[in-house]
ROLO-343824 format. One record per residue: residue in three letters; x, y, z of N, C-alpha, C in turn; residue number from 1. Coordinates in Angstrom, 2 decimals. Layout:
<nuvos>
NUVO_ALA_X_Y_Z_X_Y_Z_X_Y_Z_NUM
...
</nuvos>
This chain:
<nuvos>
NUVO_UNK_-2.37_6.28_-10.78_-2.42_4.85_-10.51_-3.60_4.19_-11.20_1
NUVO_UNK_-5.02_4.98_-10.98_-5.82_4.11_-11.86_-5.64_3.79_-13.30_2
NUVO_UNK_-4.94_5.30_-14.12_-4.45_4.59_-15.61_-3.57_3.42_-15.56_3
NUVO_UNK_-2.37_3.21_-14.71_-1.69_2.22_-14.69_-2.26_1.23_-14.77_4
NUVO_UNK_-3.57_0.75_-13.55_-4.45_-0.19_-13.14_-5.04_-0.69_-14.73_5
NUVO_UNK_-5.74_0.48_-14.88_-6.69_-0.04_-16.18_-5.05_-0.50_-17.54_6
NUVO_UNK_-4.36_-0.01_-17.91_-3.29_-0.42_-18.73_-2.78_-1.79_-18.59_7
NUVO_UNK_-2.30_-2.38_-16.97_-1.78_-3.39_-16.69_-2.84_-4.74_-16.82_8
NUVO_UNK_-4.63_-4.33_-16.61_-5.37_-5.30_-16.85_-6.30_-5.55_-17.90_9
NUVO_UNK_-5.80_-4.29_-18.38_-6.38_-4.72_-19.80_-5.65_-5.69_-20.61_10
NUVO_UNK_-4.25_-5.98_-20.23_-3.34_-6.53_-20.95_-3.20_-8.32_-20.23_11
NUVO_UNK_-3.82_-8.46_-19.16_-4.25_-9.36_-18.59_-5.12_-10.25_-19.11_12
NUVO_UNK_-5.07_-11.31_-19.95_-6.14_-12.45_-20.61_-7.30_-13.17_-19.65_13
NUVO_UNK_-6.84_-12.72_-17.84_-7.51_-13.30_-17.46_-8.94_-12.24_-16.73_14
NUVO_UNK_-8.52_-10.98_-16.86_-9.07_-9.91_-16.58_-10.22_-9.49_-17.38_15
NUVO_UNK_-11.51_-9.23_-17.16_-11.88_-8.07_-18.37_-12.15_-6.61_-17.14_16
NUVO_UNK_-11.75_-5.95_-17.84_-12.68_-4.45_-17.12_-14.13_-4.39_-17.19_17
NUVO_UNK_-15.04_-3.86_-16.54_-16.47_-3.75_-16.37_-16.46_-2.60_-16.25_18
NUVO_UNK_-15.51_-1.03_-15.64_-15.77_0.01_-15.31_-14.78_0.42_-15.07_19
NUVO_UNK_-14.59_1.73_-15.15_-13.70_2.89_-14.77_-13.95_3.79_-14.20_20
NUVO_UNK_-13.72_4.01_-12.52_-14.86_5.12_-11.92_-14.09_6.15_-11.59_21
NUVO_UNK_-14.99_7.64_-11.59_-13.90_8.72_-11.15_-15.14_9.52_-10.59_22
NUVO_UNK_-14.79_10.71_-10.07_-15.52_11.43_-8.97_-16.43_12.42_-10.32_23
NUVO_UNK_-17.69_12.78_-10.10_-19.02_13.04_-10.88_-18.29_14.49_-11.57_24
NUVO_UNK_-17.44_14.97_-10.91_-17.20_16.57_-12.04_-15.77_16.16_-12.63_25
NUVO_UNK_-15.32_15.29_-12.96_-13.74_14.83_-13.29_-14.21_15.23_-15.22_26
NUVO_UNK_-13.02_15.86_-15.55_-13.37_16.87_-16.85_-12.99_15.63_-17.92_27
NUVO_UNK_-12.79_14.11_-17.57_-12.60_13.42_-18.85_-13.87_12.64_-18.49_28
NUVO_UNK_-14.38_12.35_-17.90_-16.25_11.92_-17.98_-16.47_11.12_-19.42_29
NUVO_UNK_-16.73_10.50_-19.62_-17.06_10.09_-21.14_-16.08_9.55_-22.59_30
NUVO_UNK_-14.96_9.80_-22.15_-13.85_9.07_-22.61_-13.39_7.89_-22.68_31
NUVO_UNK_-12.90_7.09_-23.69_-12.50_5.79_-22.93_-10.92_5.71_-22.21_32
NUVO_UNK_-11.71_4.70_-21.22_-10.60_4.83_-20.47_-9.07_4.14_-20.56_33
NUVO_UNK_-9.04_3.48_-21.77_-7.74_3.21_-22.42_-7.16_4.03_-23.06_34
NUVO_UNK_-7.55_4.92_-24.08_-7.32_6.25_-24.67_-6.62_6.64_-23.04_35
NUVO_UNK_-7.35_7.66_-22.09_-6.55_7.96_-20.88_-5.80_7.68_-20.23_36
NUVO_UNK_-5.66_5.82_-20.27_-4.59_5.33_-20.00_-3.68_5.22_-21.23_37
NUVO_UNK_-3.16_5.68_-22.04_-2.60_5.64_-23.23_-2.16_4.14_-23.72_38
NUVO_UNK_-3.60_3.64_-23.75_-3.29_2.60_-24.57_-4.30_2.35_-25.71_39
NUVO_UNK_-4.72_1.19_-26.39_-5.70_1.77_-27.10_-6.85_1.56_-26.71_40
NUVO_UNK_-8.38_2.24_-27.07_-9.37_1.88_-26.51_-9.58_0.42_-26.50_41
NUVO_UNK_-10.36_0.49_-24.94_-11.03_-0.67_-24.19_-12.52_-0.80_-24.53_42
NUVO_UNK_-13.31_0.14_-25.07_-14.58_0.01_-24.93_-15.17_0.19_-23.78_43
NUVO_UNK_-14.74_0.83_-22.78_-15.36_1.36_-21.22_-15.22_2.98_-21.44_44
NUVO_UNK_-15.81_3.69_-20.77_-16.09_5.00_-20.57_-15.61_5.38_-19.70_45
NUVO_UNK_-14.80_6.27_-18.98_-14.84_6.85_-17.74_-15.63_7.58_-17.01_46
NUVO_UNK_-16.43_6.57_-16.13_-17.46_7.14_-15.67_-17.86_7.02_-14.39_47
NUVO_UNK_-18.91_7.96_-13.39_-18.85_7.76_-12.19_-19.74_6.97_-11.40_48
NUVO_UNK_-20.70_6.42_-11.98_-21.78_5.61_-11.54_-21.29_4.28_-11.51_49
NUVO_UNK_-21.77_3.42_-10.58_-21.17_2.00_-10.10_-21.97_1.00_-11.29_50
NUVO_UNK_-21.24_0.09_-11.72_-22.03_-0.98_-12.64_-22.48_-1.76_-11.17_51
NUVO_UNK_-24.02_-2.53_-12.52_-24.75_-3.38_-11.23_-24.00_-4.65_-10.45_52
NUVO_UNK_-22.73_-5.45_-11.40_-22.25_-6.39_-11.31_-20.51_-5.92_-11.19_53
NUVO_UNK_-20.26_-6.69_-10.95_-18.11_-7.04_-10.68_-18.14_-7.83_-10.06_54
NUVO_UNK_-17.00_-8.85_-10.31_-16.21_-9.86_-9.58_-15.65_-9.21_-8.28_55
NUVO_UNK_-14.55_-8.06_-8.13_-14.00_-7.73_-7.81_-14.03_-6.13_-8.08_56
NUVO_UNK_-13.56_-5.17_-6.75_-12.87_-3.96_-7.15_-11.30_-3.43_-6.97_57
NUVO_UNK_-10.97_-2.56_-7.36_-9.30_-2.18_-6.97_-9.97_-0.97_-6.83_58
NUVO_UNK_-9.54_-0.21_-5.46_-9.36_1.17_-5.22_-7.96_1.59_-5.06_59
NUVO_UNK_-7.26_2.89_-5.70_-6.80_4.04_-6.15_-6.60_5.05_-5.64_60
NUVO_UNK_-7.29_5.33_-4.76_-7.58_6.73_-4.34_-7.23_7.98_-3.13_61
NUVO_UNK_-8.07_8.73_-2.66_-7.79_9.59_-1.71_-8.83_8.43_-0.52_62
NUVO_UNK_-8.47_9.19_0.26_-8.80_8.48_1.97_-10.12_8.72_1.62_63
NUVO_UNK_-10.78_9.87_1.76_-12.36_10.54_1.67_-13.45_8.90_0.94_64
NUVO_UNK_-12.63_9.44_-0.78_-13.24_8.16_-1.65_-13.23_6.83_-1.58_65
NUVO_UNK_-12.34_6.64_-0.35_-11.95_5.14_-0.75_-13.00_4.75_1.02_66
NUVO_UNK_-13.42_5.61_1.50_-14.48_5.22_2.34_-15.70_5.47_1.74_67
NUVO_UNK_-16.03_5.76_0.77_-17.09_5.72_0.33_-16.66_4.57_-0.51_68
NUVO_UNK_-16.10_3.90_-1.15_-15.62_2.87_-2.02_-15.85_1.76_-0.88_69
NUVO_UNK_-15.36_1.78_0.14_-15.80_0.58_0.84_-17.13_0.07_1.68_70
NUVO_UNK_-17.72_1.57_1.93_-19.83_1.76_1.70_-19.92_0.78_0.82_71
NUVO_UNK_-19.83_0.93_-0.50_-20.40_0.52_-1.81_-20.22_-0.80_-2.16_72
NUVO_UNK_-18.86_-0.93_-1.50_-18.21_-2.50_-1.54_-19.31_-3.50_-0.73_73
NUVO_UNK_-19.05_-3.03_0.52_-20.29_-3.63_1.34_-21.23_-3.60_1.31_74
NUVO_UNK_-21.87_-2.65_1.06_-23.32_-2.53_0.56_-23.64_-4.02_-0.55_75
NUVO_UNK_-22.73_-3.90_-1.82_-23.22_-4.36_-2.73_-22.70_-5.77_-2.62_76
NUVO_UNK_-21.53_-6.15_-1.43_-21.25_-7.63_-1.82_-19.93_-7.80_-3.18_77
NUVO_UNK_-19.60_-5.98_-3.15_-18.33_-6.37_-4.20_-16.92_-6.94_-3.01_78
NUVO_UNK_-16.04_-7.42_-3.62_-15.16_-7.67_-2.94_-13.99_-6.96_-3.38_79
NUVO_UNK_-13.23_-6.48_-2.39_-12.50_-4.92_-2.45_-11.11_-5.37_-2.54_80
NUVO_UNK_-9.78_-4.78_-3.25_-8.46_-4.33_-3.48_-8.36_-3.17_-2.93_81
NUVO_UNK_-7.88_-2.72_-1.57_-7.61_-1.57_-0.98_-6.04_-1.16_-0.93_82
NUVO_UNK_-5.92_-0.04_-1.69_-4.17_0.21_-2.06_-4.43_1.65_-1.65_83
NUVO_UNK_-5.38_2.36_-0.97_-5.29_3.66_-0.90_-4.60_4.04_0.79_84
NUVO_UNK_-3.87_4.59_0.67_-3.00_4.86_2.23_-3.27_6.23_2.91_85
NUVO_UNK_-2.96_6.27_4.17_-3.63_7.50_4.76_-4.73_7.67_5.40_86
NUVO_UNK_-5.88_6.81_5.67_-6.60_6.55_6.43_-6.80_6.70_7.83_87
NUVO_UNK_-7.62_7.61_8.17_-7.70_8.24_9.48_-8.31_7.13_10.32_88
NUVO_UNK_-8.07_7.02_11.41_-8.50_5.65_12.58_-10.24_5.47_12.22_89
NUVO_UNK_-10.79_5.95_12.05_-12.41_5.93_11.78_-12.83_5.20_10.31_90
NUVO_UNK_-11.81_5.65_9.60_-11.89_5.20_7.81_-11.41_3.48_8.60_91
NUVO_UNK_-10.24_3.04_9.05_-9.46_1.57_9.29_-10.66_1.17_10.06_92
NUVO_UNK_-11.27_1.43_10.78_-12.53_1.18_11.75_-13.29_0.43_10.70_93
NUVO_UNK_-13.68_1.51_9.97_-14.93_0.70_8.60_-14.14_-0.43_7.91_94
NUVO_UNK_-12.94_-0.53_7.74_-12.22_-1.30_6.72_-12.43_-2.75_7.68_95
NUVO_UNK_-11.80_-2.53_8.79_-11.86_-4.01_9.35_-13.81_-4.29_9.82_96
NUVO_UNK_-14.46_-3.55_9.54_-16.05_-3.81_9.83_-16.68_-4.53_8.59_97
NUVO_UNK_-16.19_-3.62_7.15_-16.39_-4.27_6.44_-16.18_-5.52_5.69_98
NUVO_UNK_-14.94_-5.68_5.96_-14.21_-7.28_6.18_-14.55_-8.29_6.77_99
NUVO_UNK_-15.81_-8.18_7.56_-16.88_-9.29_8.07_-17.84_-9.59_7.37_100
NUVO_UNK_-18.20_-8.45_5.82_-18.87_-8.42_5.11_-18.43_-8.98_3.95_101
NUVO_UNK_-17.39_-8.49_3.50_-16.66_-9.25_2.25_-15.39_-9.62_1.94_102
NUVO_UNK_-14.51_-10.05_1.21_-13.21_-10.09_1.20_-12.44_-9.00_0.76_103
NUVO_UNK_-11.69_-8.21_1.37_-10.90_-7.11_1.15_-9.37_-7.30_1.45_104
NUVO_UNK_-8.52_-7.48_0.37_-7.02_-7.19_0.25_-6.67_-5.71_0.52_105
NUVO_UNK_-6.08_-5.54_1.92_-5.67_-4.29_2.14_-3.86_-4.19_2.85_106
NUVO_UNK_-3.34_-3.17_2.14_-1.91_-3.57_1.97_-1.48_-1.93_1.92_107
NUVO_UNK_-0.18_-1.55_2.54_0.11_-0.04_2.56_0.67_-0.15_1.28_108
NUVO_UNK_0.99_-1.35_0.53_1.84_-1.23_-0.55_1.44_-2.48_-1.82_109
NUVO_UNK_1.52_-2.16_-2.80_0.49_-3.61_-3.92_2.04_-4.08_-4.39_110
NUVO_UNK_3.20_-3.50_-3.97_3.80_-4.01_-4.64_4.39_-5.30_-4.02_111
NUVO_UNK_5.03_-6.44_-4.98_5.27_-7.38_-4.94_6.95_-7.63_-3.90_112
NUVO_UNK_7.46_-6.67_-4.55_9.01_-6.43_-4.08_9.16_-5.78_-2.64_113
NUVO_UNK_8.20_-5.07_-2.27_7.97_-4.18_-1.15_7.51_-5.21_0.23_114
NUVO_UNK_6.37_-6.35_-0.41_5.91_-7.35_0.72_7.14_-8.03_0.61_115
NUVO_UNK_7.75_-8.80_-0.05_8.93_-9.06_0.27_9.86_-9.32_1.17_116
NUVO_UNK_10.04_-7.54_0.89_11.13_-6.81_2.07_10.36_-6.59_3.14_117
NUVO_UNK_9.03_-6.49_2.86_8.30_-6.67_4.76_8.89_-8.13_5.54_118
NUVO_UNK_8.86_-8.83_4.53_9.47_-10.34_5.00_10.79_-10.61_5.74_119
NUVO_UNK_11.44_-9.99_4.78_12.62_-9.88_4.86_13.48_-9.18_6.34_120
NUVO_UNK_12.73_-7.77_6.27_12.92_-7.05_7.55_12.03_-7.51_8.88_121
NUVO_UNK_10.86_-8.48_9.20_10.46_-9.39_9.83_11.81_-9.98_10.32_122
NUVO_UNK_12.07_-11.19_9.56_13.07_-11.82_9.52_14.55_-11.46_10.39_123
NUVO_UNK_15.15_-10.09_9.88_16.21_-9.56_10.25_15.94_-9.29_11.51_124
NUVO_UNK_14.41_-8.51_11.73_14.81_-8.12_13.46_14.47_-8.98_14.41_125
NUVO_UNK_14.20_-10.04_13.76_13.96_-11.46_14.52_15.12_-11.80_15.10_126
NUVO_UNK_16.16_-12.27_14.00_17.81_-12.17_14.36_18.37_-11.35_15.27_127
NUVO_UNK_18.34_-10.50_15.30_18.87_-9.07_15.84_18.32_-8.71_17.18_128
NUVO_UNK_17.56_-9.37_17.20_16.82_-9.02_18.93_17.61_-9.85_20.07_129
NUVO_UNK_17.76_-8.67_20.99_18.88_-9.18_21.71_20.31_-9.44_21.41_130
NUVO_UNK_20.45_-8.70_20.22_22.27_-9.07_20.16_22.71_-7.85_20.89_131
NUVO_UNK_24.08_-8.47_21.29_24.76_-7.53_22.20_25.17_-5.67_22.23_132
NUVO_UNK_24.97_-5.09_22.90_24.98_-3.48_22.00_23.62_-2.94_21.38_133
NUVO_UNK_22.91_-3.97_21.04_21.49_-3.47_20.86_21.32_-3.60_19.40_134
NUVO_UNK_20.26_-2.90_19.38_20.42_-2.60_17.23_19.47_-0.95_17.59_135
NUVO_UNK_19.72_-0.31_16.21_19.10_0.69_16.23_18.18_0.84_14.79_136
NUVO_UNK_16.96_1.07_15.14_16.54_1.04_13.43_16.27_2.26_13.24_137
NUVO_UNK_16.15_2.75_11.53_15.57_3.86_11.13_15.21_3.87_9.77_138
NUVO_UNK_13.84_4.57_9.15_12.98_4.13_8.23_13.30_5.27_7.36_139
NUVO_UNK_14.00_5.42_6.21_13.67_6.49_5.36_13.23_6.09_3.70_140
NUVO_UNK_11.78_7.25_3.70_11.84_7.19_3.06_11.46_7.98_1.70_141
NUVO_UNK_11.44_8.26_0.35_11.41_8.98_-0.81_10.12_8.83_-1.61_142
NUVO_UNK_9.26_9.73_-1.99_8.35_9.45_-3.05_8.42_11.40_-3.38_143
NUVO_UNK_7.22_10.91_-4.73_6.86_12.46_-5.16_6.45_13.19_-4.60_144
NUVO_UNK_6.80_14.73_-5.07_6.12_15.82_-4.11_4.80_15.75_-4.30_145
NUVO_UNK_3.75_15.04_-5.11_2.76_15.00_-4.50_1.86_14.00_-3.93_146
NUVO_UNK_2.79_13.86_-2.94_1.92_12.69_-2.21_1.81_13.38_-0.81_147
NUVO_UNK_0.46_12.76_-0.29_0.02_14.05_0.57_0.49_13.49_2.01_148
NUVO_UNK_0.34_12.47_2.34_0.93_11.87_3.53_2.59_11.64_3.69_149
NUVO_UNK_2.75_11.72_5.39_4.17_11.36_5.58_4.18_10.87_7.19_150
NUVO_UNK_5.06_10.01_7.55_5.59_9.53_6.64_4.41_8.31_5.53_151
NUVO_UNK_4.94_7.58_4.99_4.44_6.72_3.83_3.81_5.44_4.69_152
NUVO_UNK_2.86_4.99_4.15_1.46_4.15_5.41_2.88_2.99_4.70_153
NUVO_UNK_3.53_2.81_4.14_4.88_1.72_3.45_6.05_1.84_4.86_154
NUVO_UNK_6.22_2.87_5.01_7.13_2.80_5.85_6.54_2.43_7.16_155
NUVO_UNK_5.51_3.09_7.85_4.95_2.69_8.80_4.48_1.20_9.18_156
NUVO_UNK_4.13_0.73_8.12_3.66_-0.39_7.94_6.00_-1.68_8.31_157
NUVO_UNK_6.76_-1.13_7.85_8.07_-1.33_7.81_8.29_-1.17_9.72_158
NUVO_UNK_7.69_-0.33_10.58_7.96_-0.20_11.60_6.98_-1.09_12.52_159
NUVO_UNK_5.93_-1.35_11.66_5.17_-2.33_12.81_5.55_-3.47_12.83_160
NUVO_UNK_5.92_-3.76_11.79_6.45_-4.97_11.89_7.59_-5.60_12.22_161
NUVO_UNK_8.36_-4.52_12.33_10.00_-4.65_13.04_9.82_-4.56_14.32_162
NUVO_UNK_8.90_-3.57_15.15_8.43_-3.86_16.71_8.00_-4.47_17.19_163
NUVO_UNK_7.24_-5.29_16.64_6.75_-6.82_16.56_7.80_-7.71_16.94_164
NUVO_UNK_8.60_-8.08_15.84_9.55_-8.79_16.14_10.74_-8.48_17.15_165
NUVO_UNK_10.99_-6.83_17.28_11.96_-7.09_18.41_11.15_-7.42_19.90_166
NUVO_UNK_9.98_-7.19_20.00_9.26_-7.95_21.76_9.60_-6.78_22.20_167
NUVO_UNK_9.83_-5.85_21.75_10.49_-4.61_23.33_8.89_-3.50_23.19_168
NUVO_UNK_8.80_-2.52_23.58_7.76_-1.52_23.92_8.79_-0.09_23.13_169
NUVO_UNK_8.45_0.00_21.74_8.81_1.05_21.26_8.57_2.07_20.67_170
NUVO_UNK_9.28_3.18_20.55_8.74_4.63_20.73_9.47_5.07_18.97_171
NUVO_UNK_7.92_5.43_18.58_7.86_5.62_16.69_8.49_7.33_16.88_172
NUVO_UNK_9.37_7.30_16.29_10.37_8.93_16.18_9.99_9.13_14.79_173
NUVO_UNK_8.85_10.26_14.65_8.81_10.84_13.43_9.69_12.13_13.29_174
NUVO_UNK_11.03_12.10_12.24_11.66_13.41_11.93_12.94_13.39_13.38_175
NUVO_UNK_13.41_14.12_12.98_14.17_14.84_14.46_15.15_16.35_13.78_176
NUVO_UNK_15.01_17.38_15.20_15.37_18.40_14.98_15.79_18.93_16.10_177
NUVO_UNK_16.91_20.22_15.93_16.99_20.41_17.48_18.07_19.74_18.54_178
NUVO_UNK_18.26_20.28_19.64_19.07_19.58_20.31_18.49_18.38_21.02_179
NUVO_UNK_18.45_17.45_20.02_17.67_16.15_20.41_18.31_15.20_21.76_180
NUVO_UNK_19.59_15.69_22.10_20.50_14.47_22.56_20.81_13.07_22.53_181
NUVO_UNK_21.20_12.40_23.15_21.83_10.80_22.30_20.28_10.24_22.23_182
NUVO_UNK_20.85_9.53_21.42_19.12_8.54_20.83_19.17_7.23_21.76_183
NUVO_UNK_17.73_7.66_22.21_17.19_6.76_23.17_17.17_5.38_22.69_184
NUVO_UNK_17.56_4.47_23.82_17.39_3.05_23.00_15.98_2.96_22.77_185
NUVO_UNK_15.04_1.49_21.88_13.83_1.12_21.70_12.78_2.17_21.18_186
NUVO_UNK_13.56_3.04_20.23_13.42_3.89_19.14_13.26_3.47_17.74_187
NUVO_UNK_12.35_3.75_16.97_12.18_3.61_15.62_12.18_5.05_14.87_188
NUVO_UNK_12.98_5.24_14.06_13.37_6.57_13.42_12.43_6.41_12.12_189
NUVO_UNK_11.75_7.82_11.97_10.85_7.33_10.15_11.64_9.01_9.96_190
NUVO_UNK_11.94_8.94_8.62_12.13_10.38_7.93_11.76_10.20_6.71_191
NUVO_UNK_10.57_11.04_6.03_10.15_11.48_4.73_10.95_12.19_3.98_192
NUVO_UNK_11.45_11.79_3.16_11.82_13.04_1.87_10.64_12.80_0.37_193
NUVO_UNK_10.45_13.91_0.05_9.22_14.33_-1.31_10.03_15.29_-2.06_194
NUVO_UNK_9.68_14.83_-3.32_11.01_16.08_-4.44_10.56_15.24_-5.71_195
NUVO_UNK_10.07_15.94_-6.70_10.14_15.30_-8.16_9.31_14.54_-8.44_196
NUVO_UNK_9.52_13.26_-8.67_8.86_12.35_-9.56_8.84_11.11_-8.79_197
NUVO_UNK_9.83_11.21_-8.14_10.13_9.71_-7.43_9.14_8.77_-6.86_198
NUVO_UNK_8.91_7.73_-7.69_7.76_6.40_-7.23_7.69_6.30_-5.98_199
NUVO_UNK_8.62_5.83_-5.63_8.57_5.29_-3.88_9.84_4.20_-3.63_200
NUVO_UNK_10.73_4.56_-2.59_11.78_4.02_-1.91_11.59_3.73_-0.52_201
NUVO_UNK_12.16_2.40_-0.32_11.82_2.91_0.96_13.51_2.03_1.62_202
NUVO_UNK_14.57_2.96_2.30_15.55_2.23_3.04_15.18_1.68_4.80_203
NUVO_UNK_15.83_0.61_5.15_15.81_0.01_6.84_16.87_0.11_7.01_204
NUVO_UNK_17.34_0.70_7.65_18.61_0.43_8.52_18.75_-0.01_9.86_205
NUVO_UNK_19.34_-1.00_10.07_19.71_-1.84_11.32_20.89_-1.22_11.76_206
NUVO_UNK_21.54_-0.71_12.61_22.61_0.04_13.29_22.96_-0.96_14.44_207
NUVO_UNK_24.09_-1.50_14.53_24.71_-1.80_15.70_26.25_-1.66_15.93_208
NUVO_UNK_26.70_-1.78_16.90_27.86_-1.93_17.01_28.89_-2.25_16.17_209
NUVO_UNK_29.58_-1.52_15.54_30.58_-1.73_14.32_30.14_-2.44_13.38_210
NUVO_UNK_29.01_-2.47_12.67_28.56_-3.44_11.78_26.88_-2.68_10.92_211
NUVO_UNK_26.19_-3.05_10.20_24.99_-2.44_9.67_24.26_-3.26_8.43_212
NUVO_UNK_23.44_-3.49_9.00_22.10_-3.87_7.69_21.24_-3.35_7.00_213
NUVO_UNK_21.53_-3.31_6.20_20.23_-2.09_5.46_19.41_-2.98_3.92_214
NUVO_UNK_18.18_-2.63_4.00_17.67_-3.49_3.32_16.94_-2.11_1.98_215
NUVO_UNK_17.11_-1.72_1.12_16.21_-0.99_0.05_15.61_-1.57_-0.91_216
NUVO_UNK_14.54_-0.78_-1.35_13.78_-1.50_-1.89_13.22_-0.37_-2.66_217
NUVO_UNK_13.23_-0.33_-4.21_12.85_1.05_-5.34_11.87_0.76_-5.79_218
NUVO_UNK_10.99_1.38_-6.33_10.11_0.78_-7.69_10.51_1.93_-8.91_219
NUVO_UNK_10.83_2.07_-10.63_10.86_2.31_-11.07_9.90_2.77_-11.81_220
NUVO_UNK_8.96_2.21_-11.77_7.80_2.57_-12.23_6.27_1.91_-11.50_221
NUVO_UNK_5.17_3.66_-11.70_3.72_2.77_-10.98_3.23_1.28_-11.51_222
NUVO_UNK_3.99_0.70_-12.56_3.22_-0.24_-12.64_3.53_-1.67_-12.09_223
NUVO_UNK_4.91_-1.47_-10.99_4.83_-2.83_-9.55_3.61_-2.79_-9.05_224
NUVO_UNK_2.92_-1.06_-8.41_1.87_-1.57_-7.55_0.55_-1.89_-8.45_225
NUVO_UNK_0.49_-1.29_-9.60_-0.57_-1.70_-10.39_-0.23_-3.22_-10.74_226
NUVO_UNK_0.18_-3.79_-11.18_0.57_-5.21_-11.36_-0.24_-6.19_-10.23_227
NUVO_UNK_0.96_-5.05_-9.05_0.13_-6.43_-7.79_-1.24_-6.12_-7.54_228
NUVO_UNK_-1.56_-5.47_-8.09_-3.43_-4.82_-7.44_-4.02_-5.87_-8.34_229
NUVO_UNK_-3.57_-6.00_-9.23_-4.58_-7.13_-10.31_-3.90_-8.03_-10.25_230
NUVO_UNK_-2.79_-8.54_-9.45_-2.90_-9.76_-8.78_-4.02_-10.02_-7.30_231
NUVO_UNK_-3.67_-9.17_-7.07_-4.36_-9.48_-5.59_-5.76_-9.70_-5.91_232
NUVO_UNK_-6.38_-8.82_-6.89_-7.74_-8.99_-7.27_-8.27_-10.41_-7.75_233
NUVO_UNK_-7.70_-10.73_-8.58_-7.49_-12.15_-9.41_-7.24_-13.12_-8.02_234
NUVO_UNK_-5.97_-12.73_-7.25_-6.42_-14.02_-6.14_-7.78_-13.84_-5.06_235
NUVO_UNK_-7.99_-12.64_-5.01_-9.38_-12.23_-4.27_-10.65_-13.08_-4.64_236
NUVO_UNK_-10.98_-13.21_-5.63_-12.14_-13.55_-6.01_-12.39_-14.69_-5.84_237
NUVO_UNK_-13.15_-14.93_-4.75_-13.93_-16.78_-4.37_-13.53_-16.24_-2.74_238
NUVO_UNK_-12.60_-15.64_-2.34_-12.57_-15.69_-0.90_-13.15_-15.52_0.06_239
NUVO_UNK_-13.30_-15.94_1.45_-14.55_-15.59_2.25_-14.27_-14.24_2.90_240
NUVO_UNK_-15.09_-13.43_3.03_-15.01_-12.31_3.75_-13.99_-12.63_4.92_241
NUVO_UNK_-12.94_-11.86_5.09_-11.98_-11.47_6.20_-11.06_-10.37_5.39_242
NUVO_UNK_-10.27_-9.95_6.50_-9.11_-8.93_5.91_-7.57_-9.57_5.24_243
NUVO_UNK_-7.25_-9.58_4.15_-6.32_-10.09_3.78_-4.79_-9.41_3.77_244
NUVO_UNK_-3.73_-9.52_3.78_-2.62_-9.01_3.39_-1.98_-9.18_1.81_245
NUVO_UNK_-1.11_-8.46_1.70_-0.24_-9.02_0.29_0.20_-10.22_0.36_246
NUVO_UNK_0.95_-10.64_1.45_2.18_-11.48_2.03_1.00_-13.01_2.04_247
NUVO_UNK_-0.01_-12.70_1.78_-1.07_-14.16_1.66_-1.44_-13.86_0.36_248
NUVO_UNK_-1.43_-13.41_-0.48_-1.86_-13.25_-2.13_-0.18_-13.86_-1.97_249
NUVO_UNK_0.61_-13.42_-1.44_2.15_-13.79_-2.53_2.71_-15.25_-1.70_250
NUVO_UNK_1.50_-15.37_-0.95_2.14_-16.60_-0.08_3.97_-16.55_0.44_251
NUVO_UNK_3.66_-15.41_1.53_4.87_-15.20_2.02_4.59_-15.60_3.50_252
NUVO_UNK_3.31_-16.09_3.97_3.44_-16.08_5.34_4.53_-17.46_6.15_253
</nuvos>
């Protein structure tokens, strides 16, 4: 994702890069980081030390780094793009602490098409609440085998917001196996599948009574969420410290 990042804003007129950061033993150290992103050199290095100045940052990363990325953010008064998912309750602790400190866009997903369909599926179980027979939802969804979390902070993020809107008190069903018996009403179903290459999918299904809604949503390639990260950054900059969403960079609220 960070080559994507650096590729998609280098190509950006309104962007310049200032830095390319990676962890102190990373074996391309000293390279530029357009060459790595296979494009042509940028004139930046890949390197791990923080420049004194930025408008803005985009983090990339693993959970570990991207709390130390938001130390640094706050510390220094940078203002943060948070796209890294997986965050243990203590890491989200610092995120919304530091968000009193500066402006941070934090989103399970940068992509544009994905907030969207957060909208979208808002919307639907708004409708759907209370129709007769009930509704039943369930979240599946697809990325590469190496992505280390499951289910996807995308899909989860797909279930809070559908429990929201139905008003009821509901019970998050990760997986099922076993002699489960009939499915409890005021259930939310998530199932992970990982295999290959696959960007990230994510299907909703609405289940009711002789009838069904299902909303999908693909990306073809990393560079939807790289795209929206240097949007979000670009609308970031001037904002006052609070926590932002996508769905307010894309003005979906």
């Amino acid at each position: 994702m960070g080559a994507r990042v650096i590729a998609m804003a280098a190509g950006d007129p309104e962007v310049q890069i200032v830095a390319a950061l990676e962890r102190s033993d990373h074996p391309r150290l000293g390279e530029d980081a357009g060459t790595i992103a296979g494009i042509p050199p940028i004139g930046i290095q890949l390197q791990s030390e923080w420049p004194p100045h930025t408008d803005v940052v985009i983090d990339f990363s693993l959970p570990e780094a991207a709390y130390e990325c938001v130390r640094h953010c706050q510390r220094r008064r940078f203002p943060l793009v948070l796209a890294t998912t997986g965050l243990n309750p203590a890491q989200v602790q610092l995120v919304k602490l530091a968000a009193e400190d500066i402006p941070i866009v934090w989103s399970p997903s940068m992509s544009p098409a994905v907030n969207l369909v957060f909208r979208l599926a808002q919307q639907t179980a708004a409708a759907l609440r209370g129709i007769p027979g009930g509704v039943d939802v369930e979240i599946i969804e697809r990325h590469h085998r190496h992505k280390i979390d499951a289910p996807s902070g995308t899909a989860i993020r797909f279930g809070q917001l559908i429990a929201a809107e139905l008003g009821e008190s509901i019970d998050h069903q990760h997986g099922r196996h076993g002699e489960t018996g009939a499915r409890p009403r005021h259930q939310i179903g998530y199932h992970a599948v990982r295999g290959g290459d696959d960007v990230g999918q994510h299907t909703i299904l609405f289940l009711m009574q002789g009838e069904r809604v299902e909303l999908h949503v693909a990306a073809s390639s990393r560079d939807a969420y790289a795209n929206g990260a240097v949007l979000a950054a670009k609308w970031l900059v001037g904002q006052p410290p609070d926590c932002y969403s996508m769905a307010q960079v894309l003005d979906l609220q």
